[in-house]
Structure formats: C-alpha cells, structure tokens
KEDO-306960 format. One record per residue (C-alpha): x, y, z. Coordinates in steps of 0.5 Angstrom, whole numbers, padded with zeros to 4 digits, always signed. Layout:
<pts>
XYZ;...
</pts>
This chain:
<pts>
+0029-0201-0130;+0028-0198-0137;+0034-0198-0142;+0036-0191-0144;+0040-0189-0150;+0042-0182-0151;+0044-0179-0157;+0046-0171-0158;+0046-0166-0162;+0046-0166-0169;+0049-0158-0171;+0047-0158-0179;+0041-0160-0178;+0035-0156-0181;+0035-0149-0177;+0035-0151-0169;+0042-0148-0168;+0041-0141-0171;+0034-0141-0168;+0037-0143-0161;+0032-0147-0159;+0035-0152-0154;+0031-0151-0147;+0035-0151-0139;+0029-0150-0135;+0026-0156-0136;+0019-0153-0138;+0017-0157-0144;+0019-0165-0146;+0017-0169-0152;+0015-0177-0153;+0016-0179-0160;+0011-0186-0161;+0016-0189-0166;+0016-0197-0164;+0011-0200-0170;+0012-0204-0176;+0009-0201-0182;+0005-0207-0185;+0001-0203-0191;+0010-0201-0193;+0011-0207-0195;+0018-0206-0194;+0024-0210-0191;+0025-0203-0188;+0021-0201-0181;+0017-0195-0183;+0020-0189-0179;+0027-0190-0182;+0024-0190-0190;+0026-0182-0192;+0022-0176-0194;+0027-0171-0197;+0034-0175-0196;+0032-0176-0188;+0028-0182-0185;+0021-0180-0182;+0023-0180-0175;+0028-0175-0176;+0022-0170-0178;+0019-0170-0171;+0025-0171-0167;+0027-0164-0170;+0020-0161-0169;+0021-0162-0162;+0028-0159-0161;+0026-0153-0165;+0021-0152-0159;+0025-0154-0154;+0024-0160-0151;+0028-0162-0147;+0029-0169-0146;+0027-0172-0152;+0024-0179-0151;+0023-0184-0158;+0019-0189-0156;+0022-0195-0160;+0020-0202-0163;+0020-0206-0169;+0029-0206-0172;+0030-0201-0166;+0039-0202-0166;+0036-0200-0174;+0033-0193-0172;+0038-0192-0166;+0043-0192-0171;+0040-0186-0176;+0038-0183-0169;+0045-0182-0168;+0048-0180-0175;+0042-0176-0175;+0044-0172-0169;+0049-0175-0165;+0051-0176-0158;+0047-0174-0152;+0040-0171-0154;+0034-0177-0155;+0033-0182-0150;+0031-0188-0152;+0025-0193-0149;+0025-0200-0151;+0017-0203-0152;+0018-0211-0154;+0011-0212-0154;+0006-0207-0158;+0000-0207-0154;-0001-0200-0156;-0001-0192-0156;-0002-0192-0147;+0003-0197-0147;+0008-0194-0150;+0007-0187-0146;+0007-0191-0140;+0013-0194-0142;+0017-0187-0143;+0014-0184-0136;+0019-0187-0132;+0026-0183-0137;+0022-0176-0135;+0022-0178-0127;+0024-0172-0125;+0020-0167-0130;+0015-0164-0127;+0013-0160-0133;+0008-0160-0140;+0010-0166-0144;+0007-0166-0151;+0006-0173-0155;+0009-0174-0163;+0009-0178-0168;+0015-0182-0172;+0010-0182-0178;+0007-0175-0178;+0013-0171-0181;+0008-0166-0184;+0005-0163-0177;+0007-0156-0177;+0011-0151-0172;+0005-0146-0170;+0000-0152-0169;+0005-0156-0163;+0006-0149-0161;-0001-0147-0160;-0002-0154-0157;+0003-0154-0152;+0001-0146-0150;-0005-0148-0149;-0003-0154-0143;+0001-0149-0140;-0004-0144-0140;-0010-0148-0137;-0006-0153-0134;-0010-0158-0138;-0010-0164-0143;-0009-0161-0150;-0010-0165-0156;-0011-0164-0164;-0016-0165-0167;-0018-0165-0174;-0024-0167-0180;-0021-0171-0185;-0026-0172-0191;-0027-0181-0189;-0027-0181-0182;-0027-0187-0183;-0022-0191-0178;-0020-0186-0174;-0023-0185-0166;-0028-0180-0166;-0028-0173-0162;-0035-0174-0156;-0037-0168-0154;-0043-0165-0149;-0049-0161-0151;-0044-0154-0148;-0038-0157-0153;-0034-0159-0149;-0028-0165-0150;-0031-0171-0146;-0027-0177-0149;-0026-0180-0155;-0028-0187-0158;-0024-0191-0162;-0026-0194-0169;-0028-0201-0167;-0032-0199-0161;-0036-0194-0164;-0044-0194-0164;-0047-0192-0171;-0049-0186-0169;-0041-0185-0165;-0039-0187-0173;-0044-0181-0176;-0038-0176-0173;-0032-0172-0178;-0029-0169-0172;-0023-0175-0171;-0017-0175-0166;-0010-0174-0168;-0007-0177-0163;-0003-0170-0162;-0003-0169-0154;+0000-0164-0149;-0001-0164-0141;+0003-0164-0135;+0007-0170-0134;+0004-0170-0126;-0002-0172-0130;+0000-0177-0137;+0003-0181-0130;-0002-0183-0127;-0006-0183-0132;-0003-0188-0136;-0002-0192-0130;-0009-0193-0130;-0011-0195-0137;-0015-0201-0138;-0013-0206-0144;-0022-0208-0144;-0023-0206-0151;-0025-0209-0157;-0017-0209-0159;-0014-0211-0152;-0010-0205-0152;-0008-0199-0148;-0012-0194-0151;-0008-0188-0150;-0015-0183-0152;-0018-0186-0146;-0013-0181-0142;-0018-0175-0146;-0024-0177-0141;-0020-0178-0135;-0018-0171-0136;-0025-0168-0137;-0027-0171-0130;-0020-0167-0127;-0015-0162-0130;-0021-0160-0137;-0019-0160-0145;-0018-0157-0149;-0017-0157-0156;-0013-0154-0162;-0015-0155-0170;-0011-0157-0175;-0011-0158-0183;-0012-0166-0183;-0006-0166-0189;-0002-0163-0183;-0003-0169-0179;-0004-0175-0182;+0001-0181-0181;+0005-0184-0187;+0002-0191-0187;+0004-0194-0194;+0008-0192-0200;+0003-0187-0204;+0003-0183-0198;+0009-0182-0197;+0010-0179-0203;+0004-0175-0202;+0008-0173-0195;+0014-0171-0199;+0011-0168-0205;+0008-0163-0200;+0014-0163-0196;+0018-0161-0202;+0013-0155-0205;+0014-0152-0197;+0021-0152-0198;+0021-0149-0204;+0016-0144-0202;+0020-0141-0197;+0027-0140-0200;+0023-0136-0206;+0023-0129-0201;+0029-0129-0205;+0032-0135-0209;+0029-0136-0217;+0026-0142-0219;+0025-0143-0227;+0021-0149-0225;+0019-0150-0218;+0016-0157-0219;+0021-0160-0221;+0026-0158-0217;+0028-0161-0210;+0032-0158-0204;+0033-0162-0198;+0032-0159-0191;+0039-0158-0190;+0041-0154-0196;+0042-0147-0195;+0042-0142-0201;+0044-0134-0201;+0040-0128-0204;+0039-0128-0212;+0040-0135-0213;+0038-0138-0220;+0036-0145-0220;+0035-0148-0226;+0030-0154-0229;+0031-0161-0225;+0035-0158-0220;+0036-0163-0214;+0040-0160-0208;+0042-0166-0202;+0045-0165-0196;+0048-0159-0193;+0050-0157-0200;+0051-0149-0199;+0050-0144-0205;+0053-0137-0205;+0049-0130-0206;+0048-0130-0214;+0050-0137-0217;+0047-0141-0222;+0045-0147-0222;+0043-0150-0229;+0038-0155-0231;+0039-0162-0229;+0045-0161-0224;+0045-0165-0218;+0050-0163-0212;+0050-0167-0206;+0054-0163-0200;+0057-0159-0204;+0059-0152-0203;+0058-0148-0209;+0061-0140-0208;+0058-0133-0209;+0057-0132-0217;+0059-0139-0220;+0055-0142-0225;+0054-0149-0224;+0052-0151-0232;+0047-0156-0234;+0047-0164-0232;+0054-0163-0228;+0054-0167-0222;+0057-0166-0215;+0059-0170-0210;+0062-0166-0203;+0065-0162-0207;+0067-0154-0206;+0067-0150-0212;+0071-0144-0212;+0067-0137-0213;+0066-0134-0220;+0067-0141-0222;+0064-0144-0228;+0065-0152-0228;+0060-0157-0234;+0056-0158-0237;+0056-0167-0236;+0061-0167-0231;+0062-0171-0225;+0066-0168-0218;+0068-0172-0213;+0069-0172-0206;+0073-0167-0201;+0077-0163-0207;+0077-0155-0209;+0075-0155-0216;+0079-0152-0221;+0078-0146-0224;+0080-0146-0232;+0082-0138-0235;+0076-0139-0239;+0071-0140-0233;+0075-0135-0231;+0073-0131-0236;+0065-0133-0236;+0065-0131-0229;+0067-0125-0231;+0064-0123-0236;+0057-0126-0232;+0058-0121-0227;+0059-0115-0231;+0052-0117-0235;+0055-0121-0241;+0053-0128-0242;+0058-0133-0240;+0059-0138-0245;+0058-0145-0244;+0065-0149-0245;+0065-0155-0250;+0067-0162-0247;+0069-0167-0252;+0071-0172-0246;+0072-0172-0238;+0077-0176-0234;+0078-0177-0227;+0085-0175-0223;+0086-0174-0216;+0078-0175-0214;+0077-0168-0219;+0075-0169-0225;+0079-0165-0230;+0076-0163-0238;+0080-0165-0244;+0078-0161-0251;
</pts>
C-alpha cells in the first residue's frame, strides 16, 4: 500500500482562489517529481525546501498545478520528506497534495510508477512537473496539456539550451517526428552533436503513463528507470508531440549560483507585472514577494522589500529602504525611509518613520502630525518628514519620542 498524505489548501497564496481555479471534473492531474537530495546545494537542507522569493521551490510548481486545475496533486518525495511534508502543509494546508514516498531513488520512471497507484481511479491527462523548476510558465503547461488532450497523445517540453551537455537529446525520423529520447550517458558521438534536449516536462493520458511505467527497464549505463523511455513507447502507440519552450523557463536549480539566477528572474517577472499600475523608482532594487498584493498608484521607493501578504492600499508611499512583512498598509499612507514593519496594520492616510520598527498584530498610531502630512499629501502639498531623536517599544507598537 502506498502511503498518502493529504495537505489542502492554502487561501492567500498567489492568485489561485480569485482565479478559481480548482477543478471537479477530474480531467487533469499533476505529479510533481521532489525526492532528490540536491548534492551540488551543499546545504544541510534538501533542495526543494531551499526559498526563492520567501517560499521553497516546491511550492512553485505545486501552485502551478492548482492554477490550472489539477486535481489531485501528487509530490513525489524522497530525501528529509517529514521536512518537505511540513512546509507543504504551511504552505497550503489540509487536504489538497498527495504525498508518495520513494525510499530508494532509482530515478524519474521510478518515481511516476510509484505515484500511479494514488491516481487509480483517474482516467484522465496527467502532466509531470518538477519541485526544482520554479520558473516554467503558466502558457507552456497549458499548451502541453492542451495538446495531450487534443490528440490523446504524450506531450513534452523540449527546449535548446546554449551547452546540451548533460541533458537527453530529442531523436527525431527524417519526417520530424519524436521518436524517443536518449540519455547523456548513453548517447553515441553523433546523438551528442544534438541541441535539441528533453525537459522532462510531460503530459498523457493516465491509461498510458500506467502502463508504461509498468514496463520500464532499469538496463542502462545508470541502472535506473528512465522515464524518457515512455517517449519511444508512445511513438509505436498513442503518437507525440511536443511544445517549445525558452530554456530559462525551464531549467532546474541544481546548486546556489542557480538559484539566485531563478530568483533574479523571478524577482524581474514580478515587478514587471505590477507595473501596469504601481511605481518603481528603482525596479532592481526592489523585492516583492508572490504573495503581496498592491492597489493603484502605488509608489515604491529605492530598497523596497515586501514580504509575505503584506498588502498596500491605493496610493501609498512606501519609501527608501522600508521593509515590511505581512503588513497591511492603508489607502494614502505614507511609509517613510527605513521603517521596518512586522504584522503590522498601519492605518490609512497615516505617516509613520523614518528608522522605526513595528511589531506584530497592533494598529499603528497615528500622531496629528501624521495627521497633518497625509492631508497635506492628499491635497498636493508635500508631507513632512517627522524627526525621531529616539524610538521605544510599549505594548508591541513602537511609539517616537521628540
């Protein structure tokens, strides 16, 4: 019997609830391949659990696949998996991912074959992510699951990197067909002379990922099941077809120089998309965490970094340097340079700093100079910055003395 562990739903993370994205009629399931170790991390710490942005890299793709309405979800899991089980559940809660256990790594079909039984009565597409790719786009498994779905066919991602090197190579016939794909360490010289690389990105009809995976060989130069072995099973059967996709969309985080590539792209995405209507007086510098919201006209200053759910009001300022940490900040409040906020809810029109900290779970104050400021900032004049000589801590909110 497999074990199974169900986690749910977290509500405030990224935009799954406003898109509605849960899906009842069973068409489409995810398995999310999360077991290994992470060697070149040289970390303590199993590489799905290291964080991109404020949350580990399995939480990208597991929220990947409820966006598009995968339904169950099933976390293929290996290497500290009580460790990944636990940010799973503080991620997203009770009964939504299903665990499976994979207590000897003997590689990617492996760990499909190991999944199938929790999607025993799914007779639907089934699409196969990874917990160390947090940058794959929305469009590109959409596509990719849309194409399965079309032609009943296996689909997969393939991409060009600039060095091919280490990844399995896409063999095509002379009409271009997919016919299969070979691995690295099993390549001839002139399979290496290939750019074109698998992904390891898949979609198919769960009928077939059964009994494919069922048939995997581990006789190969690694002695593992290759899961690129289903691609040439399905061009003797259901066909394939494959989606193209940027190779930095793509890649997996493998060692720490990638993944702060990861979250630098990640970071530049993200502030790209709230420019539609917020200001940045220095985009590079500034770092907005997936699960930030902000309203209209919203300024941000030098520095900026908002973690969590912290939530900014139409037409705050937030200036230079500030920091704040599931923080509500209210409509037309100004947040002065280098103030500090954690779980805080500063009041609207308020003005609070410069070189304060606020602490948890208390309403701000708001002093009638901040009073005055916000007004004044509402009506076109310039708001004032208050002088601190010294700040004190009463009752968890920090209160400026002159």
């Amino acid at each position: 019997m497999v074990p199974l562990v169900d986690f749910g739903r977290r509500r405030d993370y990224l935009a799954s609830d406003a898109m509605g994205a849960r899906n009842s009629n069973g068409e489409l399931a995810c398995i999310i391949l999360a077991a290994g170790k992470g060697t070149r991390m040289r970390s303590a710490r199993v590489k799905v659990l290291h964080p991109l942005l404020g949350r580990p890299l399995v939480s990208y793709p597991v929220n990947l696949a409820r966006e598009l309405g995968a339904d169950p979800v099933v976390a293929v899991l290996g290497h500290q998996r009580e460790a990944v089980e636990a940010a799973l559940l503080a991620e997203f809660g009770e009964d939504t991912i299903r665990t499976v256990e994979q207590v000897e790594q003997r590689g990617t079909g492996h760990a499909v074959r190991l999944a199938m039984p929790a999607l025993r009565r799914f007779a639907g597409i089934v699409v196969i992510l990874y917990g160390d790719v947090p940058l794959l786009r929305r469009e590109t498994v959409r596509a990719l699951v849309g194409t399965a779905r079309r032609y009943g066919c296996l689909a997969l991602v393939t991409t060009s990197p600039p060095d091919p090197t280490g990844y399995g190579r896409i063999l095509r016939d002379q009409r271009g067909h997919v016919i299969g794909i070979v691995e690295q360490k099993d390549a001839s010289e002139e399979e290496l002379a290939i750019g074109e690389i698998n992904a390891g990105i898949y979609a198919a009809p769960a009928d077939f990922l059964r009994t494919a995976t069922a048939g995997l060989s581990a006789r190969n130069a690694q002695g593992e099941y290759y899961l690129t072995d289903i691609v040439a099973r399905a061009a003797r059967s259901i066909g394939v077809s494959e989606v193209d996709a940027d190779f930095r969309d793509v890649a997996g985080v493998n060692d720490r120089r990638q993944l702060g590539e990861s979250e630098a792209i990640m970071r530049a995405r993200i502030n790209s998309a709230w420019m539609r209507h917020v200001t940045f007086h220095d985009a590079e510098s500034t770092v907005i965490e997936p699960g930030v919201t902000l309203g209209v006209d919203v300024e941000l200053g030098r520095g900026v970094s908002l973690r969590g759910t912290t939530r900014v009001g139409r037409g705050a300022h937030i200036d230079d340097g500030a920091v704040l940490i599931d923080t509500v900040v209210g409509a037309g409040a100004r947040v002065a340079p280098y103030t500090v906020a954690v779980g805080a809810d500063i009041a609207p029109g308020a003005l609070v700093g410069p070189l304060v900290s606020l602490g948890p779970g208390k309403p701000t104050p708001m002093p009638a100079a901040s009073k005055t400021a916000a007004n004044g900032a509402r009506n076109g004049a310039a708001a004032p910055t208050a002088r601190l000589k010294r700040a004190t801590r009463k009752s968890g909110v920090v209160r400026a003395r002159g």
